[in-house]
N, C-alpha and C positions, 0 to 999 in steps of 0.2 A: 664304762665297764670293759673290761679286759674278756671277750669271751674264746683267747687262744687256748685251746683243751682240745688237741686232736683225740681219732678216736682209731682204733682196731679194727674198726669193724670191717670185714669185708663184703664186698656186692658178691650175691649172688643172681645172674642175667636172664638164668632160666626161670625165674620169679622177678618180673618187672614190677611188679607191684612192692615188694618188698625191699627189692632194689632201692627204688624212690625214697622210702619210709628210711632207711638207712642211710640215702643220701641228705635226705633232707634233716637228719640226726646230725650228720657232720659238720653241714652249713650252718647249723644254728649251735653247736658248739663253737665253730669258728667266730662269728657276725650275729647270732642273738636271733631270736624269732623275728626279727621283721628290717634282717640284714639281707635278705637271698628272693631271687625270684624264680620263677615256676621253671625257666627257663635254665635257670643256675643248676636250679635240684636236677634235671635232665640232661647238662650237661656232667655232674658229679657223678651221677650214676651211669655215663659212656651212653645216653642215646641221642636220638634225635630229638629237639626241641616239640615235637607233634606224639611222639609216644607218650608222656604221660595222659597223653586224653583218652588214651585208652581204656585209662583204671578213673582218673581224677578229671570232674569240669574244671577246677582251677586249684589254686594254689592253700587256697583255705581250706578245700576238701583235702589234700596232701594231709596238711597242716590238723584238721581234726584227726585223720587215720594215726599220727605220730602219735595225737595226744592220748586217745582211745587206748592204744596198745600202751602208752605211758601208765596209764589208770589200772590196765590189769594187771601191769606187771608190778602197781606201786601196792593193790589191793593183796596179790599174793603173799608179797612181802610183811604187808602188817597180818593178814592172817596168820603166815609162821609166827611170828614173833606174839602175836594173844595166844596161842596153839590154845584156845578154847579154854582160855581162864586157869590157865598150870602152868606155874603150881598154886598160884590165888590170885585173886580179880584183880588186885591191886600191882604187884609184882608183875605181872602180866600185858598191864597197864602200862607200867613203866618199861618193858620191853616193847610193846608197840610204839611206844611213842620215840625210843630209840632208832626202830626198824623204820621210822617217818624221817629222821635225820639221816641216816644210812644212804637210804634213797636220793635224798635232796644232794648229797656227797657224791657219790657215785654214779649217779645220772641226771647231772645240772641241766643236760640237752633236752632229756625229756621232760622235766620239770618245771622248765621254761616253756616249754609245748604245751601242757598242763596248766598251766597257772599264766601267763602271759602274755598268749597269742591273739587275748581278744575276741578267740572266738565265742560265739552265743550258743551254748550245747543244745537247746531246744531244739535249734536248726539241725542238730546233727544227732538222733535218738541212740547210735552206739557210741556215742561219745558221754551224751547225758548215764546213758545207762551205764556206762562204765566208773562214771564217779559217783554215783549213786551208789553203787555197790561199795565202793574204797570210802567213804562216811557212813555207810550202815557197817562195816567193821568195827569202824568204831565207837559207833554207836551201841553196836553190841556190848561190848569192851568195858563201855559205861554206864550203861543197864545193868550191869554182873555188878558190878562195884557198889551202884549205886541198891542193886537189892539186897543187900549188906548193911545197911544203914539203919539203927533201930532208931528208926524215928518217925511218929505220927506223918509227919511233914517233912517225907524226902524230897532231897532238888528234885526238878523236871530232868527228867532223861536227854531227852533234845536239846533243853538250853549248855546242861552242862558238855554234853560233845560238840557243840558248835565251841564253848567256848574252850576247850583242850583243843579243838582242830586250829581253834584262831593262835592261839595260842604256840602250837607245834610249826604252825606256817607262817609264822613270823620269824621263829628262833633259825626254822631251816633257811629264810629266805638271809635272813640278816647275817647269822655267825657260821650258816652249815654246807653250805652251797660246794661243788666240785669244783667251779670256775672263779672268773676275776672278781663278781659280784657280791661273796664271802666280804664279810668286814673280820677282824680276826680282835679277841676279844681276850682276857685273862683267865676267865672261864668256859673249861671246854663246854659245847654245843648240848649233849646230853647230861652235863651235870644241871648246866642254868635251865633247861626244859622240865628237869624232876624238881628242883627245888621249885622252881612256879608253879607244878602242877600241885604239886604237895601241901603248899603256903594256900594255894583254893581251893584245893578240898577241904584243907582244914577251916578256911576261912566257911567254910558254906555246913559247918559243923559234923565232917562226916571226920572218924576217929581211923585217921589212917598213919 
């Protein structure tokens, strides 16, 4: 994987903490989540190898703090884009599930932090609680759609968001990504995610 994708951002020292998190955004767009060491991230952000133990015991706690802040910024994003089911559950659907490729485009670093890193959220409860939150979005999403449905015997709400989430994070990981690890395909990213999603709902008999 080619993960060269510098970034803009710049450190700010008066926030060591935040410093870090932005360092360690850079590293892992350069070299991948598990190219850079604790030491690396402290050197990119201008301190002493001994300052991050200030905020972080190690490199994994860095590493959840990225992905946390990854989750809320990614949870935001799909909230805009449902804006509460307008102008219909379905439509709205298909803009979220845009705003989940968007993401994956525009912040391969953190997405890689998010999905990659390995780590075990239970160990780390603002990390869990942050992706918690960005699947009950869409879970939301698909609750609305799915109470729309005149049928004695609508899908499960939770089956069918797991399966648009597996769904969406495959298309992002595979054809949508901002970095080297994009495979690049004849069909753009958000058209081939509407048509799957479309083809299974229809498949699961809802008249969309």
């Amino acid at each position: 994987m080619n993960w060269n994708k510098k970034s803009s951002r710049k450190y700010h020292h008066g926030n060591l903490r935040e410093a870090l998190i932005e360092a360690a955004l850079d590293l892992i767009g350069d070299k991948g989540v598990a190219g850079f060491t604790f030491a690396e991230a402290a050197r990119k952000a201008g301190v002493s190898p001994a300052a991050p133990y200030r905020h972080f015991k190690d490199r994994d706690a860095l590493m959840a703090d990225v992905a946390t802040k990854g989750f809320q910024a990614f949870n935001a994003a799909l909230q805009a884009a449902w804006a509460n089911g307008k102008p219909g559950p379905f439509l709205a659907l298909q803009n979220t599930g845009r705003a989940y490729l968007e993401f994956a485009r525009k912040e391969p670093a953190y997405y890689s932090a998010m999905f990659e890193s390995g780590l075990q959220p239970p160990e780390y409860p603002e990390l869990r609680k942050a992706g918690d939150e960005a699947f009950e979005t869409l879970r939301n999403a698909v609750e609305a759609l799915v109470s729309e449905v005149s049928s004695p015997h609508p899908p499960p709400v939770f089956m069918v968001a797991l399966h648009i989430w597996a769904m969406s994070h495959g298309i992002a990981s595979l054809f949508g990504r901002g970095d080297g690890a994009s495979r690049r395909q004849p069909i753009e990213p958000p058209e081939l995610l509407e048509a799957n999603i479309l083809i299974y709902l229809r498949g699961l008999g809802m008249d969309v």
